[in-house]
PyMOL Python script that loads the backbone (N, CA, C, O; Angstrom):
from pymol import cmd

cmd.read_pdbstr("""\
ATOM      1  N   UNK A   1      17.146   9.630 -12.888  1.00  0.00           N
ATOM      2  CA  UNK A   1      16.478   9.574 -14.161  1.00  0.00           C
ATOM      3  C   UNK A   1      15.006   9.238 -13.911  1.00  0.00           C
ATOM      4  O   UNK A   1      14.789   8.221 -13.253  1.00  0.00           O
ATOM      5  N   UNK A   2      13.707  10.135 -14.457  1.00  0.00           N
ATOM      6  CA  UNK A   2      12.518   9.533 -13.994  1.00  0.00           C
ATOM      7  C   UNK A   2      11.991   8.316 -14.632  1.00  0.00           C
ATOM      8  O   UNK A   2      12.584   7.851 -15.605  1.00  0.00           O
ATOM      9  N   UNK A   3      11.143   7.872 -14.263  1.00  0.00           N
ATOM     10  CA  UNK A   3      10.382   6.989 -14.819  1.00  0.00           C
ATOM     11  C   UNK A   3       9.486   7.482 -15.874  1.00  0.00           C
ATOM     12  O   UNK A   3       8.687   8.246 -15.332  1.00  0.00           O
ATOM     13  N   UNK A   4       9.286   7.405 -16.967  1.00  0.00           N
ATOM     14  CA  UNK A   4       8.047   7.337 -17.951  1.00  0.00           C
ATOM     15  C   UNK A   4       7.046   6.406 -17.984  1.00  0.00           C
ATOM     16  O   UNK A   4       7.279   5.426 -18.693  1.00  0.00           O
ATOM     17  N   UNK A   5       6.007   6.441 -17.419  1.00  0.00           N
ATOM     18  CA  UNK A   5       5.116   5.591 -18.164  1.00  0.00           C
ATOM     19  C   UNK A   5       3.724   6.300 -18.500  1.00  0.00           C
ATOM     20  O   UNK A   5       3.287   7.401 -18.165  1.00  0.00           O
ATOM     21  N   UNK A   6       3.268   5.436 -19.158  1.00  0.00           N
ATOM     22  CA  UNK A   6       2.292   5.797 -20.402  1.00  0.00           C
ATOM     23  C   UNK A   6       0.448   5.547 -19.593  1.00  0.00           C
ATOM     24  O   UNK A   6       0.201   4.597 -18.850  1.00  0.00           O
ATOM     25  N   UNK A   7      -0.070   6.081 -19.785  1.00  0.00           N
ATOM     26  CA  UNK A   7      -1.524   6.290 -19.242  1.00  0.00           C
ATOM     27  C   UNK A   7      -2.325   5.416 -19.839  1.00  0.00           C
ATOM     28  O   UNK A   7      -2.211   5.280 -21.057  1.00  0.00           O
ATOM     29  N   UNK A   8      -3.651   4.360 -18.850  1.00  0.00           N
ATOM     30  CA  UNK A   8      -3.907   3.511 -19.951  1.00  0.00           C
ATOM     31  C   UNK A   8      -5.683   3.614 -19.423  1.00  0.00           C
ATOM     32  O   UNK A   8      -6.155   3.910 -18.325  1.00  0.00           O
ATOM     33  N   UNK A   9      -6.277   3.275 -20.574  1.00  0.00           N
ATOM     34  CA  UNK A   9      -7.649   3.514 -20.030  1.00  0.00           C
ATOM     35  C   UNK A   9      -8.588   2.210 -19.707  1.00  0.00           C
ATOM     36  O   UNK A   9      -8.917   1.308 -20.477  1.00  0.00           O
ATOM     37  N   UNK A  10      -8.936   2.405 -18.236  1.00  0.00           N
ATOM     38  CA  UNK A  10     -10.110   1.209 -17.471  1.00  0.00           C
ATOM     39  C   UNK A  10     -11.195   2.144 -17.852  1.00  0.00           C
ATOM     40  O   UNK A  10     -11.006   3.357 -17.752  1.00  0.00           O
ATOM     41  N   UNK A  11     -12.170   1.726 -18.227  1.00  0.00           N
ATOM     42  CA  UNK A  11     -13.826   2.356 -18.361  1.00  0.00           C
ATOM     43  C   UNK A  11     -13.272   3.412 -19.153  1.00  0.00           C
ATOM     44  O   UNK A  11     -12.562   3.440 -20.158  1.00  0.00           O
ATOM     45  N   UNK A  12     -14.133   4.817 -17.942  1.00  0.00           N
ATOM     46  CA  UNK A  12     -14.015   6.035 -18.344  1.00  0.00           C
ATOM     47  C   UNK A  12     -12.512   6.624 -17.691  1.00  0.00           C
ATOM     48  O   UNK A  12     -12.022   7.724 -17.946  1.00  0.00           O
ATOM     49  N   UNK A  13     -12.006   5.699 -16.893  1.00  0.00           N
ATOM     50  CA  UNK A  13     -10.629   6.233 -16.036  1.00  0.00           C
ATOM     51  C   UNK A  13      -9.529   6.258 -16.865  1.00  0.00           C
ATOM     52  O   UNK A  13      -9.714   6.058 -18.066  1.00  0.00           O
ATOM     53  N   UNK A  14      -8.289   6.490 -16.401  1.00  0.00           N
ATOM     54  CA  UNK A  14      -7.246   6.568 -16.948  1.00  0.00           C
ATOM     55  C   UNK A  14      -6.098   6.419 -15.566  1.00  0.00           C
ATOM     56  O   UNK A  14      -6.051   7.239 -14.649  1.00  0.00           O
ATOM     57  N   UNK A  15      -5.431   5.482 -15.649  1.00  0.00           N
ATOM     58  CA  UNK A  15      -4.350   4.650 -14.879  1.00  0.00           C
ATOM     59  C   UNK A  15      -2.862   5.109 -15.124  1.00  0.00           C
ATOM     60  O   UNK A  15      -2.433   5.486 -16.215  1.00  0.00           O
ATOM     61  N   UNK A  16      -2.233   5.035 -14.117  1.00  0.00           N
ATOM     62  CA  UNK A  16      -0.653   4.445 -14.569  1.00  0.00           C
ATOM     63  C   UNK A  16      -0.241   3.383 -13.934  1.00  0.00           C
ATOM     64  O   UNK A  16       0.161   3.572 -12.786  1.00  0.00           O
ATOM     65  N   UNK A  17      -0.221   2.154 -14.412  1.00  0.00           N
ATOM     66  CA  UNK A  17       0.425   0.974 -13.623  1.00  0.00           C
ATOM     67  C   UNK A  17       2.196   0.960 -13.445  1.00  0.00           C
ATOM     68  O   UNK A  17       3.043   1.317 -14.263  1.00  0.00           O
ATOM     69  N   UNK A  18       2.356   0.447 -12.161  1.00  0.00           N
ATOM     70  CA  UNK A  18       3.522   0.832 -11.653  1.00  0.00           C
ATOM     71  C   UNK A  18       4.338  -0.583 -12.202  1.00  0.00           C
ATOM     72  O   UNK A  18       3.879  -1.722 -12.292  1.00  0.00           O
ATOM     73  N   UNK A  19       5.938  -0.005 -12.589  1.00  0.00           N
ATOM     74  CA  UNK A  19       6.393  -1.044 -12.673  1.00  0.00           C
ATOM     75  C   UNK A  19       7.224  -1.817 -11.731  1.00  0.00           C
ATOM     76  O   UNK A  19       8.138  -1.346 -11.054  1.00  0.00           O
ATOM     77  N   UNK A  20       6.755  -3.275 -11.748  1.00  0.00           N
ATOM     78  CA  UNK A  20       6.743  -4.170 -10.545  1.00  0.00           C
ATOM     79  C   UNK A  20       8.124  -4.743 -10.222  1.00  0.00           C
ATOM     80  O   UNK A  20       8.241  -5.751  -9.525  1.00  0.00           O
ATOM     81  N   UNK A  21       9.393  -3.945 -10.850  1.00  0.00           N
ATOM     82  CA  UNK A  21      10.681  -3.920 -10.572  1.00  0.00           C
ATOM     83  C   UNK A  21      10.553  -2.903  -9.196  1.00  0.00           C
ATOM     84  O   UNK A  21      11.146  -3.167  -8.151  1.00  0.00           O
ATOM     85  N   UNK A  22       9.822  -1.891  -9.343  1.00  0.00           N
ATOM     86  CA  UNK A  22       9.985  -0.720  -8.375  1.00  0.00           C
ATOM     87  C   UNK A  22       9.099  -0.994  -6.931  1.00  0.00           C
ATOM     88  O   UNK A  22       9.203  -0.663  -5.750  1.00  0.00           O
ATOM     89  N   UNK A  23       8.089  -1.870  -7.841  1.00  0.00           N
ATOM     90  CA  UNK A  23       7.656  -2.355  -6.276  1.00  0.00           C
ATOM     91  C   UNK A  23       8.131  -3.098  -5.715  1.00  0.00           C
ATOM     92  O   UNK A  23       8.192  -2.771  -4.530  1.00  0.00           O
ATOM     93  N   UNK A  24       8.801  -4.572  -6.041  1.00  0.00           N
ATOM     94  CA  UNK A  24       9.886  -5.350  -5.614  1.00  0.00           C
ATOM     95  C   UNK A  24      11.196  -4.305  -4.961  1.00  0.00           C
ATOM     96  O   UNK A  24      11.748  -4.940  -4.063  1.00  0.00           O
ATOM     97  N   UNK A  25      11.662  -3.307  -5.092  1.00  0.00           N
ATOM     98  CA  UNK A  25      12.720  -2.821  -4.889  1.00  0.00           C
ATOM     99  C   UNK A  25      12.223  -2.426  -3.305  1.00  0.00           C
ATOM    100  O   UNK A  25      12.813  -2.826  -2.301  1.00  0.00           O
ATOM    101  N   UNK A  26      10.794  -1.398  -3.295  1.00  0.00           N
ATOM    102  CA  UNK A  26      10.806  -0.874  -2.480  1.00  0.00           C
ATOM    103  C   UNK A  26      10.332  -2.139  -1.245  1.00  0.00           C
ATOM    104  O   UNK A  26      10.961  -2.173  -0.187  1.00  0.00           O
ATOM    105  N   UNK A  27       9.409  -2.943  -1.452  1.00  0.00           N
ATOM    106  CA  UNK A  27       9.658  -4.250  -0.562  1.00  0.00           C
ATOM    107  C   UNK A  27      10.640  -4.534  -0.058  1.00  0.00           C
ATOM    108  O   UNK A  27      10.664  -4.830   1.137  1.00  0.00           O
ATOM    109  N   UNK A  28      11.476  -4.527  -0.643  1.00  0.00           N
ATOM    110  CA  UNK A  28      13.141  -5.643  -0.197  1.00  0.00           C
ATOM    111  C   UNK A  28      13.421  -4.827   0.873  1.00  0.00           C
ATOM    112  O   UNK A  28      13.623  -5.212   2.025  1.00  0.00           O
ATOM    113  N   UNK A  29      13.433  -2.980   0.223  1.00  0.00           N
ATOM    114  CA  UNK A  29      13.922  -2.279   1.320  1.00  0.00           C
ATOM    115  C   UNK A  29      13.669  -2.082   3.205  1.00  0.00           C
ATOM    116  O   UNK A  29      14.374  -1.782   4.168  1.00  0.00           O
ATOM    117  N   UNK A  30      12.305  -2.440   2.966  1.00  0.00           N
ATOM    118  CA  UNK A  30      11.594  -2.318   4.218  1.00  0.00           C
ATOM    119  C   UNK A  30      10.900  -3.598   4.692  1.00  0.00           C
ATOM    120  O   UNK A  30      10.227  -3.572   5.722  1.00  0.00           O
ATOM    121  N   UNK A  31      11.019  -4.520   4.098  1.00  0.00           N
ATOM    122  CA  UNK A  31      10.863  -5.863   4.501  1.00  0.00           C
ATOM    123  C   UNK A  31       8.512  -6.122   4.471  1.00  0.00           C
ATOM    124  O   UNK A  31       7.657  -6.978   4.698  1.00  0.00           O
ATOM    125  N   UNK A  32       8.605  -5.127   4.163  1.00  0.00           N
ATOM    126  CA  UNK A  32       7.065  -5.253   4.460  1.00  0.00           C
ATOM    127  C   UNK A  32       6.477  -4.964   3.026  1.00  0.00           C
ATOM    128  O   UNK A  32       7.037  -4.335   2.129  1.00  0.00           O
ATOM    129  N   UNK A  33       5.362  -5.491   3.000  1.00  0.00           N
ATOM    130  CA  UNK A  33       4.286  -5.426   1.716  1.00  0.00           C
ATOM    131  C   UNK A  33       4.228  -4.081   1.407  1.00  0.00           C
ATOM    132  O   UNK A  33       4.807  -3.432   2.278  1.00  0.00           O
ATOM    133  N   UNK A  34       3.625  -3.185   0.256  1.00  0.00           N
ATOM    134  CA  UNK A  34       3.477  -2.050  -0.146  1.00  0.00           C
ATOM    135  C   UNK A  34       1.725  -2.339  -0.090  1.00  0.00           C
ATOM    136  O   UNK A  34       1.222  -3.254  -0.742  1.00  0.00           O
ATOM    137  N   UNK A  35       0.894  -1.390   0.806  1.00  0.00           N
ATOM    138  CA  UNK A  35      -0.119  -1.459   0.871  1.00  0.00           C
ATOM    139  C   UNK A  35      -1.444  -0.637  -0.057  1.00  0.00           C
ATOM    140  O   UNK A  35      -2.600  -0.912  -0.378  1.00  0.00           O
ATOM    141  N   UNK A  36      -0.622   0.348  -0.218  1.00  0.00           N
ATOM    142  CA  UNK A  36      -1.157   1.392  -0.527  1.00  0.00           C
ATOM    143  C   UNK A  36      -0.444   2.322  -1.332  1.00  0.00           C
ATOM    144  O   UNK A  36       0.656   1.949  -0.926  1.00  0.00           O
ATOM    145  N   UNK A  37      -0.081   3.479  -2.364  1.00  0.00           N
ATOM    146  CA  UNK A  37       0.524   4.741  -2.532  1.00  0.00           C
ATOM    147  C   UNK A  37       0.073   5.915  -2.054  1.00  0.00           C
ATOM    148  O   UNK A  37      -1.157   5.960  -2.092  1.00  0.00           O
ATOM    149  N   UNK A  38       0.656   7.026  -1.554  1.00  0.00           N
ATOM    150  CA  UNK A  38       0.706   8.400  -1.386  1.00  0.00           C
ATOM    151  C   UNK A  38       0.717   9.031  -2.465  1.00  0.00           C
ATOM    152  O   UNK A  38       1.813   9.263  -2.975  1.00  0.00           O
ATOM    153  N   UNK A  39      -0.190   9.371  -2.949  1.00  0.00           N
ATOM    154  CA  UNK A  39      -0.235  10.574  -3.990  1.00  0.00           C
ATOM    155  C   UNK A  39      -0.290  11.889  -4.217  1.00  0.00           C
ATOM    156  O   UNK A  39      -1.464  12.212  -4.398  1.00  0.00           O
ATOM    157  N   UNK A  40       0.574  12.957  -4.302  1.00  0.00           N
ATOM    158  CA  UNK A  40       0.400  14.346  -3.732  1.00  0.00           C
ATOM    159  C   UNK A  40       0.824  14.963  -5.007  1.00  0.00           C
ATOM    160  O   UNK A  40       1.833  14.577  -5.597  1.00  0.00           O
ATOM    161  N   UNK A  41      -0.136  16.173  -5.555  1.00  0.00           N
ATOM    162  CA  UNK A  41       0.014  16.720  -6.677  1.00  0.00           C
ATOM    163  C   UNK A  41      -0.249  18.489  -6.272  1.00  0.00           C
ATOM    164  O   UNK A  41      -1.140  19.142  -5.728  1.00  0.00           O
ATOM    165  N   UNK A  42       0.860  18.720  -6.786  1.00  0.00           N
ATOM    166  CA  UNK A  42       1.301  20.120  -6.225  1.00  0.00           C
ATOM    167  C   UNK A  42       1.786  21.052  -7.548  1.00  0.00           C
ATOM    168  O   UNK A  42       2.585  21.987  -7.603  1.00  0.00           O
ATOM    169  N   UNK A  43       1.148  20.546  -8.363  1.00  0.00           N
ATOM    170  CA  UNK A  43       2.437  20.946  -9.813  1.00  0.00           C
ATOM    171  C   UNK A  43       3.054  19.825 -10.296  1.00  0.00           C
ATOM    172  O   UNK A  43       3.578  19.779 -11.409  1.00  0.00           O
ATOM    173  N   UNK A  44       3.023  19.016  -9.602  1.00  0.00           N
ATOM    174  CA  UNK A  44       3.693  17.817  -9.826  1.00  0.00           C
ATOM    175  C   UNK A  44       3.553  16.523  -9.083  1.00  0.00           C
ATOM    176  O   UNK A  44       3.822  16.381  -7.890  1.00  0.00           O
ATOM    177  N   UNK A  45       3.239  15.865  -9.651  1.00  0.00           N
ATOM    178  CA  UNK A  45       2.472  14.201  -9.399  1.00  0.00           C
ATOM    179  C   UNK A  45       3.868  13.779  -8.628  1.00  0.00           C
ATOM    180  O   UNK A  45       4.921  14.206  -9.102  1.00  0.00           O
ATOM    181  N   UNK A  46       3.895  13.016  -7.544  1.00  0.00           N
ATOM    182  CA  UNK A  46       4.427  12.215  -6.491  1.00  0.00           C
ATOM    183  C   UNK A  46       3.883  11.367  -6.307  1.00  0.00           C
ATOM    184  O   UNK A  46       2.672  11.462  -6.106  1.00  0.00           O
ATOM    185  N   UNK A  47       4.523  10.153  -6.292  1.00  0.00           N
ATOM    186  CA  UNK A  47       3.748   8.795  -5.850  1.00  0.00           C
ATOM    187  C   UNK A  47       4.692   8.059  -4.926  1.00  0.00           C
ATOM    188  O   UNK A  47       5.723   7.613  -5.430  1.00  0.00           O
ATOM    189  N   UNK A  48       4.472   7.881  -3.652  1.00  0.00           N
ATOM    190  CA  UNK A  48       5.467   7.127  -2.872  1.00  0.00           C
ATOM    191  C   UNK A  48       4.712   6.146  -2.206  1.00  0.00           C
ATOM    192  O   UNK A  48       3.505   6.386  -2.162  1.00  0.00           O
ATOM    193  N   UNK A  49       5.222   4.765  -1.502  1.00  0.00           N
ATOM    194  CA  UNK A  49       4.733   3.163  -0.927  1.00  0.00           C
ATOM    195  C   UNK A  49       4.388   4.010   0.097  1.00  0.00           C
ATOM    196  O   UNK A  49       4.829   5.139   0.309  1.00  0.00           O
ATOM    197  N   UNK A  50       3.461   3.307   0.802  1.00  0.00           N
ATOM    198  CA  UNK A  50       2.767   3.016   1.620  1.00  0.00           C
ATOM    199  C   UNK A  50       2.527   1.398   2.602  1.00  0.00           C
ATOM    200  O   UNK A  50       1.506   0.718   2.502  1.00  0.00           O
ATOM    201  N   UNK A  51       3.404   1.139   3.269  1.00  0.00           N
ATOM    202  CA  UNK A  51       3.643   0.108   3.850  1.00  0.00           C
ATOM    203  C   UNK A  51       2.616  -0.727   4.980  1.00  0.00           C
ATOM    204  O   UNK A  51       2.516  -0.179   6.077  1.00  0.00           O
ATOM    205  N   UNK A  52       1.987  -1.790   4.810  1.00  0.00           N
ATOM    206  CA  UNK A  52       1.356  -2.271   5.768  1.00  0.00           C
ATOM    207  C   UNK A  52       1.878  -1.951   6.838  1.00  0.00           C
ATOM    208  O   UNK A  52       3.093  -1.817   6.980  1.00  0.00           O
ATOM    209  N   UNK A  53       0.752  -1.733   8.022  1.00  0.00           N
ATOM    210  CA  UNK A  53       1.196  -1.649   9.349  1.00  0.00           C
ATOM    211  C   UNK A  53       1.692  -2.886  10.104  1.00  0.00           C
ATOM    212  O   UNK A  53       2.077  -2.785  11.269  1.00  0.00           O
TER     213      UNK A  53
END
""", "prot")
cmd.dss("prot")
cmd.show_as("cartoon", "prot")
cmd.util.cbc("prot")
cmd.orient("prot")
């Protein structure tokens, strides 16, 4: 089931803040901080963790 969330505006930008159930989840999994996201838009927005080295 995807996630929905809603677009919110800093300045002139426009955000999606992640919800911090999903970042807790993906932490637990890999034991390490989430440093960063991967963002790849192809037709379609992907956002995956990015783990401290």
């Amino acid at each position: 089931m995807p996630i929905i969330r809603r677009l919110i505006r800093i300045g002139r930008s426009r955000a999606v803040v992640l919800p911090k159930g999903w970042l807790d989840y993906y932490e637990r999994q890999e034991g390490k901080k989430i440093e960063a996201v991967i963002i790849e838009v192809n037709r379609k927005l992907t956002i995956e963790p990015l783990f401290e080295m």
